[in-house]
Wavefront OBJ file of the C-alpha trace (Angstrom):
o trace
v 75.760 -56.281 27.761
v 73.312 -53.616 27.302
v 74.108 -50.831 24.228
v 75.604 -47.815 26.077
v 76.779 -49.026 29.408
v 78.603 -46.890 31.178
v 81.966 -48.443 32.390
v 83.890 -46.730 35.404
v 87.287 -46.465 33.645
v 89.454 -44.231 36.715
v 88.997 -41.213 38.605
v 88.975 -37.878 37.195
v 92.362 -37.030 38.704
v 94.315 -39.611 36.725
v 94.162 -37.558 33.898
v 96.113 -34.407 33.252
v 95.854 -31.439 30.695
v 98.469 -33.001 28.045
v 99.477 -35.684 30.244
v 100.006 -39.463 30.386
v 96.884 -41.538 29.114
v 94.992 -43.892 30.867
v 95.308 -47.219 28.846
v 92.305 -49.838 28.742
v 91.428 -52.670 26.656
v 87.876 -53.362 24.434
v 86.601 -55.653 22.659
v 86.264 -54.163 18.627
v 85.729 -56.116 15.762
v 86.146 -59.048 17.734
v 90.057 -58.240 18.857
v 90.727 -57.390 22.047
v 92.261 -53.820 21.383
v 94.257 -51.743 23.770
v 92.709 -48.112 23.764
v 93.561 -44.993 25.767
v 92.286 -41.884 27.512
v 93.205 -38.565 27.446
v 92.598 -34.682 29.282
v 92.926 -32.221 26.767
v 91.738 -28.259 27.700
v 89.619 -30.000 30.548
v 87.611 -32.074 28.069
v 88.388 -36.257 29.118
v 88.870 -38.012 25.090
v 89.153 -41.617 24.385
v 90.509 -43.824 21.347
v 91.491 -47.050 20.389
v 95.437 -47.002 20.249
v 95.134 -48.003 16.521
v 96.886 -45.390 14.051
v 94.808 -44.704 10.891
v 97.853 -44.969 8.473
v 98.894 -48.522 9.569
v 97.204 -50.060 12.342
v 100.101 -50.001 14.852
v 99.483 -48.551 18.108
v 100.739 -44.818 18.952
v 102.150 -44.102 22.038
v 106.009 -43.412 22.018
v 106.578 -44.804 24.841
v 103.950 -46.236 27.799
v 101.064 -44.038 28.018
v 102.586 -41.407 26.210
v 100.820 -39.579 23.083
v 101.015 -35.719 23.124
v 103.512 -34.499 21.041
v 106.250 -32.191 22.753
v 104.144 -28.944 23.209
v 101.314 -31.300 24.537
v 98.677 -30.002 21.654
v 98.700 -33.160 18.784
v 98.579 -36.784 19.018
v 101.427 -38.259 17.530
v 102.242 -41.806 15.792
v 105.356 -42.530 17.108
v 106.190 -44.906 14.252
v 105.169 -42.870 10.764
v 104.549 -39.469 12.397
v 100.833 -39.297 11.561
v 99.462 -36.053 13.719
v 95.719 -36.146 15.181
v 93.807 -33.633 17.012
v 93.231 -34.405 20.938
v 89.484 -33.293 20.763
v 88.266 -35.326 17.497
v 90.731 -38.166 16.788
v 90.955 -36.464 13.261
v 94.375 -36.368 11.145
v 96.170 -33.031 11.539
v 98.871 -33.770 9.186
v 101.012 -37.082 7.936
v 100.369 -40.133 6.732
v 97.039 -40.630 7.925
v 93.896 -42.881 6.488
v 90.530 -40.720 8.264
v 90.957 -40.674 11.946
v 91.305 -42.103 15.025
v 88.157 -44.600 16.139
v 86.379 -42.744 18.988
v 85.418 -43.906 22.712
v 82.700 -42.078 24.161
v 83.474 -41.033 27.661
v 81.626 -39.174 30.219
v 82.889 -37.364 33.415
v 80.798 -37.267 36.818
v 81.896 -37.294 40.610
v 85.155 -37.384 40.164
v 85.107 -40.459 37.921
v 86.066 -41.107 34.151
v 83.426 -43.761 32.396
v 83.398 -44.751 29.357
v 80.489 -45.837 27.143
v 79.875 -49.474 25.697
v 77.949 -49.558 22.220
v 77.826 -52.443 19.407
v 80.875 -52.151 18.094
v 83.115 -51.562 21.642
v 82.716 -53.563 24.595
v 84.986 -53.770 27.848
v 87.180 -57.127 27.542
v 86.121 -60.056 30.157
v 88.501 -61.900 31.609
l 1 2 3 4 5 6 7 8 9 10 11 12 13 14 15 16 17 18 19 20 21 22 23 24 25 26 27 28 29 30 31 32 33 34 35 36 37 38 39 40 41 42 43 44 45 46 47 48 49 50 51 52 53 54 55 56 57 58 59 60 61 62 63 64 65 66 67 68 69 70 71 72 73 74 75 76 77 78 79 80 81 82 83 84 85 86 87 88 89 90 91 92 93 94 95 96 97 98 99 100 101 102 103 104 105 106 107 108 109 110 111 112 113 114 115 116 117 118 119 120 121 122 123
């Protein structure tokens, strides 16, 4: 696969303002990882569901990551806080940051961009 592929990942309507993520697996450091999208003030975000403090996976419950006022990113396990638009640690007991998916949003369709280190998982 080609560095910086662009991989359809769902359409643009799946994902709401503060709202369940889309979940999707890569390929990163040669683990398949589970990752997820998110809509936050319009903007489409993507990370691997990997939190910085201990690498356990976020969501609270399926698909789930805003906090209750729908503005952080929250570890449900240790309560390390990121920010939606950067994947960086708002508060808690974070190590750096979230690791970053590139996405990209056009026609009414969420992709997401392949590079060296992330690459969709082939079954």
């Amino acid at each position: 696969m080609s560095a910086m592929e662009q991989v359809p990942l769902c359409n643009s309507k799946d994902l709401v303002d503060g709202g369940l993520a889309v979940p999707f697996d890569v390929v990163y450091g040669g683990y398949t990882c589970r990752a997820f999208a998110i809509r936050w003030k319009g903007s489409v975000h993507a990370y691997l569901n990997r939190c910085a403090h201990v690498a356990m996976e976020l969501d609270w419950q399926p698909n789930r990551f805003f906090d209750d006022t729908g503005q952080w990113l929250l570890c449900s396990t240790h309560g390390a806080v990121y920010r939606p638009d950067t994947g960086a640690c708002a508060g808690g007991p974070c190590r750096g940051g979230l690791v970053r998916i590139e996405l990209s949003e056009r026609d009414g369709v969420v992709h997401w961009h392949t590079d060296w280190n992330l690459q969709p998982v082939s079954f």
